[in-house]
C-alpha positions as CSV (number, residue, x, y, z in Angstrom):
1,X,-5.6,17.7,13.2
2,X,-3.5,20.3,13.9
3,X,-0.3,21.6,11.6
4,X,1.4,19.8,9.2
5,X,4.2,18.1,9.9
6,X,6.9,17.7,7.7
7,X,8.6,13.9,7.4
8,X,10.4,13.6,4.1
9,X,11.5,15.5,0.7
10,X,11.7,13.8,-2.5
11,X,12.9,14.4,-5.8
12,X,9.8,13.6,-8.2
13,X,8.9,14.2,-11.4
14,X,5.2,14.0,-12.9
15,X,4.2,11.2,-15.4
16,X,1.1,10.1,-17.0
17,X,0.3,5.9,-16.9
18,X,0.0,4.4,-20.2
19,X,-0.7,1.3,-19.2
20,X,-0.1,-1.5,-16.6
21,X,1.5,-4.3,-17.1
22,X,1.3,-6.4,-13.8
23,X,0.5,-5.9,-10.6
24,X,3.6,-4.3,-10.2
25,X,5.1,-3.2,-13.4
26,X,3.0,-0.2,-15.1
27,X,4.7,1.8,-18.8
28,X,4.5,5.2,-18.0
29,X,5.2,8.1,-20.6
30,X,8.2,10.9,-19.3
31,X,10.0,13.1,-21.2
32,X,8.3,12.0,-24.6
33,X,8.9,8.4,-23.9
34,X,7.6,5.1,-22.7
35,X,9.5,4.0,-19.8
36,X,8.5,1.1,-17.7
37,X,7.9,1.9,-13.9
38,X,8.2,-0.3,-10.6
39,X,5.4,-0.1,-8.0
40,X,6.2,-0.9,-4.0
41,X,2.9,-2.2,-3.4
42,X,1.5,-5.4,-3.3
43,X,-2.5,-3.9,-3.5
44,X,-3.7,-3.3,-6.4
45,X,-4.2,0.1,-7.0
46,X,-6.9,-0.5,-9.5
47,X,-8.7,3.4,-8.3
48,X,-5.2,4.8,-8.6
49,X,-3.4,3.4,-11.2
50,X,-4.3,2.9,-14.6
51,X,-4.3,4.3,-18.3
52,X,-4.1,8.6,-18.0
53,X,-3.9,8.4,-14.9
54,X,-1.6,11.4,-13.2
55,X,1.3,10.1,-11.3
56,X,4.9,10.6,-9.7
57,X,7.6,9.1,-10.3
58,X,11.4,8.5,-9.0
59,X,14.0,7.9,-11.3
60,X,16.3,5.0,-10.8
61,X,19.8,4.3,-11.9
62,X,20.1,0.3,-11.6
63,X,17.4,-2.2,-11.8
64,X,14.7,-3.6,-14.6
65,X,12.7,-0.6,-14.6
66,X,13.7,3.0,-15.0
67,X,11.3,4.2,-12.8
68,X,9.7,3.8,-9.5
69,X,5.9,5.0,-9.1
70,X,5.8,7.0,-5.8
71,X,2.3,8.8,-5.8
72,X,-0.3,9.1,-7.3
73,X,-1.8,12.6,-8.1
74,X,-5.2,13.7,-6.5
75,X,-7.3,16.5,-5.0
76,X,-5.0,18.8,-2.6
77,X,-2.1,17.1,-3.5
78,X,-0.4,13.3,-4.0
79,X,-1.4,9.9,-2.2
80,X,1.7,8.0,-1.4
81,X,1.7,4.5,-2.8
82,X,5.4,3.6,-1.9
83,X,5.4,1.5,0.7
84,X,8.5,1.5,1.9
85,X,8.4,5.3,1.2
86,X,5.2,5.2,3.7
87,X,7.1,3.4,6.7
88,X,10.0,6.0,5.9
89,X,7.8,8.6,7.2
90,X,6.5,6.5,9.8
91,X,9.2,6.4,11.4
92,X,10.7,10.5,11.4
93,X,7.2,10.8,12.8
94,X,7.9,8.9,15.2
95,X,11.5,10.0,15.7
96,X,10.6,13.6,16.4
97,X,8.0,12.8,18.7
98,X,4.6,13.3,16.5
99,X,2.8,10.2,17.0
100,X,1.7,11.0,20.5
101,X,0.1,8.1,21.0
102,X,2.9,6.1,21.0
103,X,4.5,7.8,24.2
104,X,6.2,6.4,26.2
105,X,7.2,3.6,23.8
106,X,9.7,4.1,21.1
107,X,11.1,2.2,17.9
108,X,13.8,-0.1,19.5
109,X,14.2,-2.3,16.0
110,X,12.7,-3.3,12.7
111,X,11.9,-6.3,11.0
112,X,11.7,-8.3,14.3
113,X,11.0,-12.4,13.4
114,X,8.1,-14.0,15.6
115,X,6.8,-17.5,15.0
116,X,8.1,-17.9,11.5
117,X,6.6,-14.0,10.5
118,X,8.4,-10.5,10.2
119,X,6.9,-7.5,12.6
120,X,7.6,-4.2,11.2
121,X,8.9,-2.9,14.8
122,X,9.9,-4.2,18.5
123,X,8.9,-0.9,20.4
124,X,10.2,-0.1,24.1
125,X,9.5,2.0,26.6
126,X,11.8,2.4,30.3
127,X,10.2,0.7,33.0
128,X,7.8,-0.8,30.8
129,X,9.1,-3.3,28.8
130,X,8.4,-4.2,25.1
131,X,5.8,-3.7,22.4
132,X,5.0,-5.0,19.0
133,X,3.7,-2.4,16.2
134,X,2.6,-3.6,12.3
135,X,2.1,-1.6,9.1
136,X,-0.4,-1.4,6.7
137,X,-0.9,1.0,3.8
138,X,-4.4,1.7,3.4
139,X,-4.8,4.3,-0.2
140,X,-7.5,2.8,-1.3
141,X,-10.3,5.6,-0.8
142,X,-14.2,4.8,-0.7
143,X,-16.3,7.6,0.2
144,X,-13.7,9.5,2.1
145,X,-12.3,6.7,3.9
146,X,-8.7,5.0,3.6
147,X,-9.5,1.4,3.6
148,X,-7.2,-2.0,3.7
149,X,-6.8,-3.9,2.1
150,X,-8.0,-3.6,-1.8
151,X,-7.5,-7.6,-2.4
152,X,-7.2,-10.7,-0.2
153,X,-4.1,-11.0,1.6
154,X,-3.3,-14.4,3.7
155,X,-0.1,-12.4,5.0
156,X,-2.6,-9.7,6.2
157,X,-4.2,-12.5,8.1
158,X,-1.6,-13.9,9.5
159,X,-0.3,-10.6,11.0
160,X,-3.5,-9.6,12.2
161,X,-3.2,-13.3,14.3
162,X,0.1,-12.9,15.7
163,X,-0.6,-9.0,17.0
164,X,-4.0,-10.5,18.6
165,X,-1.6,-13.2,20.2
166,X,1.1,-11.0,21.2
167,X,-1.7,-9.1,23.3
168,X,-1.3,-11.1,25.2
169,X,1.8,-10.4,27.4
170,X,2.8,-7.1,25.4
171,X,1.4,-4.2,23.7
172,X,0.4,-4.7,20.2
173,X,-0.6,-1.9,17.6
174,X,-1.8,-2.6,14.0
175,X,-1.5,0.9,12.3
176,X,-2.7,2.2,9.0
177,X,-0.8,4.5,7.2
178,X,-4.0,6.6,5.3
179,X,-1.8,8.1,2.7
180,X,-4.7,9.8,0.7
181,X,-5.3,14.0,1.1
182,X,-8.6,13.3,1.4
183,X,-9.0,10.7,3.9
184,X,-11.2,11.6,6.3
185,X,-10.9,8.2,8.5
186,X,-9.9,4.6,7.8
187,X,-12.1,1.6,7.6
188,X,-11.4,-2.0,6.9
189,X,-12.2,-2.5,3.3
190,X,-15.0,-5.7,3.5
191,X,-15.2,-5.9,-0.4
192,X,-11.2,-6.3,0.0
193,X,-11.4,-8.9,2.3
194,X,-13.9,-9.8,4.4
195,X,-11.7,-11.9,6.5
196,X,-9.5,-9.2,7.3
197,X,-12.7,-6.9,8.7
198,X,-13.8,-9.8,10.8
199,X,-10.0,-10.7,12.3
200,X,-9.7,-6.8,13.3
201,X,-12.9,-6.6,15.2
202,X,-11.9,-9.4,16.7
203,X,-8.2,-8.7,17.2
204,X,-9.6,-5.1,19.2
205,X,-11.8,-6.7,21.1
206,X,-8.8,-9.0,22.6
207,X,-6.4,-5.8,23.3
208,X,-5.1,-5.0,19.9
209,X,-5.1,-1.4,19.1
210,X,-5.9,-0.3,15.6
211,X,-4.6,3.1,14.7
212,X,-4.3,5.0,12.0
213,X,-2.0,8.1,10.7
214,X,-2.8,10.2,7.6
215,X,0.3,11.3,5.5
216,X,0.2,13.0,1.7
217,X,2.5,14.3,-0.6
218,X,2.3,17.9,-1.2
219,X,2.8,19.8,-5.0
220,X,6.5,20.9,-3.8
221,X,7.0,17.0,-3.2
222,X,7.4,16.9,0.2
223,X,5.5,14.2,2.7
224,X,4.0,15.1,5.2
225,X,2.4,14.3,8.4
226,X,-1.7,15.5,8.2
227,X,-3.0,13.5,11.3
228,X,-1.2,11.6,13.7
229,X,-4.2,9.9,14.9
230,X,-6.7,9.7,11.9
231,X,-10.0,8.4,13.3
232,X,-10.7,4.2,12.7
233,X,-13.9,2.9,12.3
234,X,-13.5,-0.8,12.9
């Protein structure tokens, strides 16, 4: 791991969970007063998020909720829970040059539909031709490791599938964004889903690669780029 990189700057304020409400929907208290707050992620966050806990939030003009929950506050900083805040800084990694093992490829587009399913990105590199990379948030942390995913997910499954069939005749990446300061590596979480440990095994014995990049926010709200190539355990 070498120095930190710098992807993104947010505007966040601190707030304390009072409780949640759904899977997605937690009342927080800011400012001396219950607000409700909207979570962009579908895991469950059960070692993250719940009554006392510490977290950071976005304010937001329009919508049902006031709020939106961005991290979550931890040792040496914030893990990011946003997911769309995750593949943000994703890609200005990858847009000034950081994840090194993407070289020579680069983003060409997002949200590319295959066989009925959405690919986060359609990569491309000159003289090579095309790739296919997917994201996965992985905050869940057990004993120092960034897992995915916290709950059963047949979507999961289903991407994992398509990458291991796109290996076929392109180059296919599943990659984990470990958005936890104290990840030290990721590993498929088996109590999760035990489907999804299987299908990655399989999926990287058939050509897949499984990578994973460690991101956190830091106490002057800024995300940034840890490891670029966090070591994966699958």
């Amino acid at each position: 791991m070498g120095r930190l990189t710098e992807l993104l700057r947010l505007e966040l304020q601190p707030a304390k969970v009072v409780k949640r409400l759904s899977r997605v929907t937690v009342l927080i208290w800011l400012g001396g007063k219950e607000l409700k707050a909207h979570i962009r992620n579908t895991g469950r966050l059960l070692d993250l998020i719940y009554p006392g806990s510490d977290v950071l939030v976005q304010l937001r003009r329009n919508g049902i909720t006031r709020a939106s929950i961005v991290g979550v506050r931890a040792v040496n900083g914030a893990a990011l829970v946003d997911t769309y805040l995750q593949a943000r800084a994703f890609e200005k990694a990858c847009e000034l040059g950081k994840i090194s093992w993407l070289r020579p490829y680069r983003i060409a587009k997002k949200e590319v539909k295959i066989n009925g399913s959405r690919i986060d990105y359609e990569l491309y590199a000159d003289g090579i031709g095309k790739g296919y990379l997917e994201l996965k948030s992985a905050v869940y942390l057990s004993d120092g490791y960034a897992m995915y995913p916290d709950s059963p997910t047949v979507r999961g499954r289903r991407h994992i599938l398509l990458m291991k069939e796109l290996a076929k005749a392109f180059r296919s990446v599943i990659t984990f964004v470990a958005a936890h300061p104290s990840a030290k590596g990721f590993k498929p979480c088996k109590s999760g889903d035990p489907v999804i440990a299987r299908l990655l095994e399989d999926a990287k014995m058939c050509g897949v690669e499984i990578r994973a990049v460690k991101v956190h926010i830091t106490e002057e709200s800024t995300v940034v780029l840890d490891d670029d190539n966090l070591p994966v355990y699958v």
